[in-house]
N, C-alpha and C positions, 0 to 999 in steps of 0.2 A: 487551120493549115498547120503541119507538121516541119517544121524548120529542121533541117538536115545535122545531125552532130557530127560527121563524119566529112571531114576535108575535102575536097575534088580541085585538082587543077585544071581541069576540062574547061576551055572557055571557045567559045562559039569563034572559028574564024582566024584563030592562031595557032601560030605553025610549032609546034614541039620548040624547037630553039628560041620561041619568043616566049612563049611560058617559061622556061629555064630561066631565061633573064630576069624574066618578073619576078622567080621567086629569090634569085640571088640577091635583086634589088631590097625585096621587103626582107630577106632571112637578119634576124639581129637580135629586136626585144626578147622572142622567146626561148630563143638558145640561149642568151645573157642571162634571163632571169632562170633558167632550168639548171642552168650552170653551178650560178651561184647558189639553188637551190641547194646544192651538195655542197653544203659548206662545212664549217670543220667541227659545228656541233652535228652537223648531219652524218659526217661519216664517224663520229665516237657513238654517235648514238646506232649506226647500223652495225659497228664493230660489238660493244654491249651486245645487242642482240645477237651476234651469231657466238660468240661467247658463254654467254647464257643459256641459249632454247635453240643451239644448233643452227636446225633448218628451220624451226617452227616459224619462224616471223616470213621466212623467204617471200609465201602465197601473199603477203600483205604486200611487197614492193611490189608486187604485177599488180597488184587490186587498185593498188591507188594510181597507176600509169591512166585507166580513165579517167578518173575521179579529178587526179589534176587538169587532165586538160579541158573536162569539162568546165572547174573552175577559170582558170587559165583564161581558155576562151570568151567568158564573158567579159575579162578586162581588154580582150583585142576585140569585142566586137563593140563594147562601150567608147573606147580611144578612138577606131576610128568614123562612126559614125554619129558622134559628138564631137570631137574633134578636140576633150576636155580631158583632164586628169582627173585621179577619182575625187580627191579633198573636194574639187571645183564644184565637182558635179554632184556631190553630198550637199554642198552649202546650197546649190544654186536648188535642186529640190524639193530638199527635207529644212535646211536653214542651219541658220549659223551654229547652235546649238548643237544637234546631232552633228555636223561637220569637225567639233573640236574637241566632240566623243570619237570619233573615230581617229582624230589625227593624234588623241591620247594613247589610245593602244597601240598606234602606231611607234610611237615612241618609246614605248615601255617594250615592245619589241623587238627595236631598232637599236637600244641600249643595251640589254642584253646582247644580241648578234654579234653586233660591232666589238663589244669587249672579249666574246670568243673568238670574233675571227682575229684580234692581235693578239690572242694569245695564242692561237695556232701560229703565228709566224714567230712567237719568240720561242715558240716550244722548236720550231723547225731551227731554228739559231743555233738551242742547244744543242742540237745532235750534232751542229758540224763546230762547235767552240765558237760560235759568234755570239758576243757580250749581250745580254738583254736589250739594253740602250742604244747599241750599232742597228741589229735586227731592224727595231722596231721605229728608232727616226729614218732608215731609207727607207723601210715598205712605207709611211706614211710621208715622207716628200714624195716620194713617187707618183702613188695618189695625189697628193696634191697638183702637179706637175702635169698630168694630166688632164684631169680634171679643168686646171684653169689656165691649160691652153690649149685645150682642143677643141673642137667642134662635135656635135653630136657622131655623128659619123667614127672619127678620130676615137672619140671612148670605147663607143661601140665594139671596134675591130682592136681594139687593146684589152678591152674585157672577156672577147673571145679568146685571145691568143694565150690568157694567163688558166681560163678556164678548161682548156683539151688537155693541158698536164692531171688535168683530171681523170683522163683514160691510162696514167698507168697502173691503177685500180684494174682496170678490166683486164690487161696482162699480166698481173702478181694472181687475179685469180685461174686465167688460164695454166696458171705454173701449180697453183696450189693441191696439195691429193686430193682432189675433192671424189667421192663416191659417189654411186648413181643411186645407190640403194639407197643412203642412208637421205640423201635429199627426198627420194620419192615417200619414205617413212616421214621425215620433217612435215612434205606437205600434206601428207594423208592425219596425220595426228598431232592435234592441236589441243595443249591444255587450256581450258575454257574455264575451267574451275580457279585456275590460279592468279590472286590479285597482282603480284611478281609480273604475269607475263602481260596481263592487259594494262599497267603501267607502262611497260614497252609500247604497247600498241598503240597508247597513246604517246608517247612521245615519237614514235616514227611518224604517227600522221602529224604530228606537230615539226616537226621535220622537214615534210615534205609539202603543205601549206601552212603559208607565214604570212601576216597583215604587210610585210614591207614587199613580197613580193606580188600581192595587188596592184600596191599602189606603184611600184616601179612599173610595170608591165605598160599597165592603161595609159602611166603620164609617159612612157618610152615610144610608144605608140605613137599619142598626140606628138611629140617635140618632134620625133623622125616626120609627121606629116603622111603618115601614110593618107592613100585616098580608099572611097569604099571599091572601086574596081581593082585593087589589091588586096581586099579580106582574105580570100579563099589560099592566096600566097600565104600571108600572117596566121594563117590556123595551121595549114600544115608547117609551118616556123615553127608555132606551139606547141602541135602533135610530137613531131620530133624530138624539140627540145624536153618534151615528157620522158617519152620514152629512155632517150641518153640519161637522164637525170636516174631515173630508178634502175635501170643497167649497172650506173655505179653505184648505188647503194647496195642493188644486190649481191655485185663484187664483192664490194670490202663483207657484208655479212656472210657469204660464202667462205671468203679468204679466213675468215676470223670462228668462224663452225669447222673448216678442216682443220684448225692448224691448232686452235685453243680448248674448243669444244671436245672434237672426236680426240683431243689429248688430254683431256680430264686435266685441262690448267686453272690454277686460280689465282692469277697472276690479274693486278687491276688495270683499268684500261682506262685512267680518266683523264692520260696525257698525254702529248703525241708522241712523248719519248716511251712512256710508258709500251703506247699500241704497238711500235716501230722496235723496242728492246723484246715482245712476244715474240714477233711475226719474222725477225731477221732468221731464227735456227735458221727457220725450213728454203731461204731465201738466200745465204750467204748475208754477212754483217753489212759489208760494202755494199752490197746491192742492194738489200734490203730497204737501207737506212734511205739510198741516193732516191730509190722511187716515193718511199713513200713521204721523205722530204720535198720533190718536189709534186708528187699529188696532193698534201697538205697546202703549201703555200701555193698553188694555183687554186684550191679552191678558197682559202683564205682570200685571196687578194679580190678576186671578182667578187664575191661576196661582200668584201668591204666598199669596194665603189658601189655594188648596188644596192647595198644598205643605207651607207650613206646618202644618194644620190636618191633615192625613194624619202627618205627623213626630208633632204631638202623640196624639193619637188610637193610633198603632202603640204608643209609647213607651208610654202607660197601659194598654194592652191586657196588654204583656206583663211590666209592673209590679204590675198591678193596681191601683193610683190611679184616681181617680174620671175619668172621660174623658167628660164632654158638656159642648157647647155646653145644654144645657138645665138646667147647674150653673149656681149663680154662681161665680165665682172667688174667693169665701173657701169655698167648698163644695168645688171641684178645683182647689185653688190650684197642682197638679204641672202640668196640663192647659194653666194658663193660661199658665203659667210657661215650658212649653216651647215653645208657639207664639211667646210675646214672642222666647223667645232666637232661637230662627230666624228671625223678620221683623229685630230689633235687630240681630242678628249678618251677616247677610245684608247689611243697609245698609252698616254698620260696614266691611264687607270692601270691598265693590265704593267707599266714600268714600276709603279708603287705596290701594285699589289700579286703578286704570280700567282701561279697557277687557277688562274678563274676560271679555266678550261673545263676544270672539274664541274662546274656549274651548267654543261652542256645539257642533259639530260634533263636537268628543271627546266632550262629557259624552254625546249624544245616543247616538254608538256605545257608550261603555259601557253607558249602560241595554240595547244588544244584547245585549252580551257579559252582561247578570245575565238573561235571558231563562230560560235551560233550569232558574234557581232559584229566578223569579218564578212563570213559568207551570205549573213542576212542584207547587210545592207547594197552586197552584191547583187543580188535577187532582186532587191526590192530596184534599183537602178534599170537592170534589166527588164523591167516590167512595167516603169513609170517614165525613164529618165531618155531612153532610145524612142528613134521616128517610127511611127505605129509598125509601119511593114517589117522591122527588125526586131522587134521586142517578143520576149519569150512568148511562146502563147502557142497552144495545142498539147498534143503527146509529148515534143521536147521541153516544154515547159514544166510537166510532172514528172520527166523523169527529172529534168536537175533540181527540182524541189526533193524528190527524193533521195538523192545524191548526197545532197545539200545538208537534209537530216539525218541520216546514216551517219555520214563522215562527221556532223557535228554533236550527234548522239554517244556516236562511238569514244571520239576524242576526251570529251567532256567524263562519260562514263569509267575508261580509262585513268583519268587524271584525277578520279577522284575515288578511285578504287582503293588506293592506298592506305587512306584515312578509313575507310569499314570495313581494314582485313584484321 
């Protein structure tokens, strides 16, 4: 039997206005996690590329808009039809072993991110004269503050609300010169030969799939309680939030091919002040600075709650300590404890050490290179871990094998291109 990849709200017996509600009800995990997907190594790394190869990388953000969902997808169809986070469901049918492989990369992941995304918020500091140390203890009480007094629900619609300052990316490109020709040239010709651009390649798809947004997706899934008569809502949640996610990437590599690229700039781009001192000429200084100040610290902030809140969540999965936001924090005091240290530690580092921002582009390629041990053990859940009638199997099961290897062929090949040029 061939299992549908494509969303349908269609459900037998409801009225338009009652589907509406269902899907308002389920929309969250996967706009949160799409969100943060654009996070602030994600938009230096989409800025790089339109800098670098103009248009050439553009056709990659459309390519991977399936690709994610198809991965995407299989953490909302494991959440809700286990009703388990992934660490959980790693331990409970591979064993504790493989479980605390996977929650290592998770980590080595989730270190990385968390240290870029607070240094997007102290880079955003500088542009307006706020001290390193101011910056970076409110964005992390905040977080905190959050976090441990809210309810599932409560984060969810705080992590949305930080994440849409994300779309004023999508208005600085609608302002930007951009040409019709020289995009349609981008997408027609592609240097294939150059190790340069397939480094890129590999850090966008690393970019744009990351082990911590696995594992937030599936356990965001299980905590909210969706049931399986809400999936078909939770994929088009997913679809969506693809789509938005690569929309801004494409922005900003637009933004940053009209403005740097078609102006033969060599101006570097490894900081937000950096990106932000490019892109004001064509913008006005003022304007310039306010947007893309705040589409940096929106994507920073959501990103650091669901880095960290994915860190905690893996870590009680495969500890088995109590793991919800729907706890209080004398109830999973492990839970709460290791989200603080990843928001607290995370400041801590980038307040000692500045600009590790510049480090976006490695951390981005590594998440390629953990690809064939992120997405494998995806697959493999999907196949063994889900109730028979759910689990991959037919035509859509070879094509997300397919998918699966491509995007962890390409990543890998990408990342490792550098060292045999």
């Amino acid at each position: 039997m061939l299992m549908s990849a494509s969303p349908s709200l269609q459900q037998p017996g409801s009225a338009p206005l009652s589907r509406l509600a269902v899907f308002f009800a389920v929309l969250g995990p996967g706009l949160v996690v799409m969100l943060a997907d654009t996070d602030v190594g994600s938009v230096i790394t989409a800025a790089q590329s339109g800098a670098q190869w103009g248009y050439q990388l553009l056709s990659l953000q459309l390519v991977l808009i399936p690709i994610l969902y198809v991965v995407q997808e299989l953490t909302v169809r494991l959440g809700i039809f286990t009703g388990k986070g992934h660490g959980e469901l790693i331990r409970e049918t591979f064993g504790g072993g493989w479980a605390w492989v996977s929650v290592a990369g998770l980590a080595v992941a989730s270190v990385g991110a968390i240290i870029t995304e607070f240094s997007g918020v102290a880079g955003v500091g500088s542009l307006f004269g706020v001290p390193r140390g101011w910056s970076l203890s409110l964005a992390a009480l905040f977080l905190l503050a959050v976090v441990w007094t809210g309810s599932y629900r409560r984060v969810e619609r705080v992590a949305i609300a930080l994440g849409l300052f994300e779309l004023v990316f999508v208005w600085v490109a609608f302002r930007a010169p951009i040409h019709g020709t020289q995009v349609w040239e981008g997408l027609r010709h592609l240097p294939m030969h150059h190790p340069a651009y397939w480094y890129l390649v590999a850090a966008n798809i690393g970019a744009v799939i990351m082990p911590w947004m696995v594992f937030y997706q599936q356990s965001a899934v299980a905590d909210k309680g969706l049931k399986p008569e809400q999936y078909t809502a939770a994929r088009w949640d997913t679809a969506i939030g693809a789509a938005l996610t690569q929309l801004i990437m494409a922005a900003v590599l637009m933004v940053t091919a009209a403005v740097l690229w078609n102006g033969h700039s060599t101006a570097p781009l490894n900081t937000v002040g950096q990106i932000a001192q490019a892109l004001t000429p064509s913008l006005g200084e003022e304007l310039g600075r306010t947007l893309f100040g705040l589409g940096i610290l929106g994507a920073a902030m959501v990103a650091a709650i669901v880095v960290a809140l994915a860190a905690a969540w893996g870590f009680g999965e495969v500890t088995g300590y109590k793991h919800s936001l729907e706890q209080h924090p004398t109830e999973a005091p492990w839970f709460y404890a290791v989200f603080s240290a990843g928001v607290i530690g995370g400041a801590l580092v980038v307040a000692f050490v500045p600009d590790l921002v510049a480090l976006s582009i490695g951390v981005e390629v590594m998440n390629a290179l953990m690809l064939p041990l992120v997405l494998g053990f995806l697959v493999a859940l999907a196949t063994k871990a889900l109730p028979p009638e759910h689990r991959l199997r037919g035509g859509y099961f070879w094509l997300v094998v397919a998918v699966v290897l491509l995007t962890a062929g390409l990543g890998v090949y990408g990342g490792l291109s550098s060292l045999f040029s």
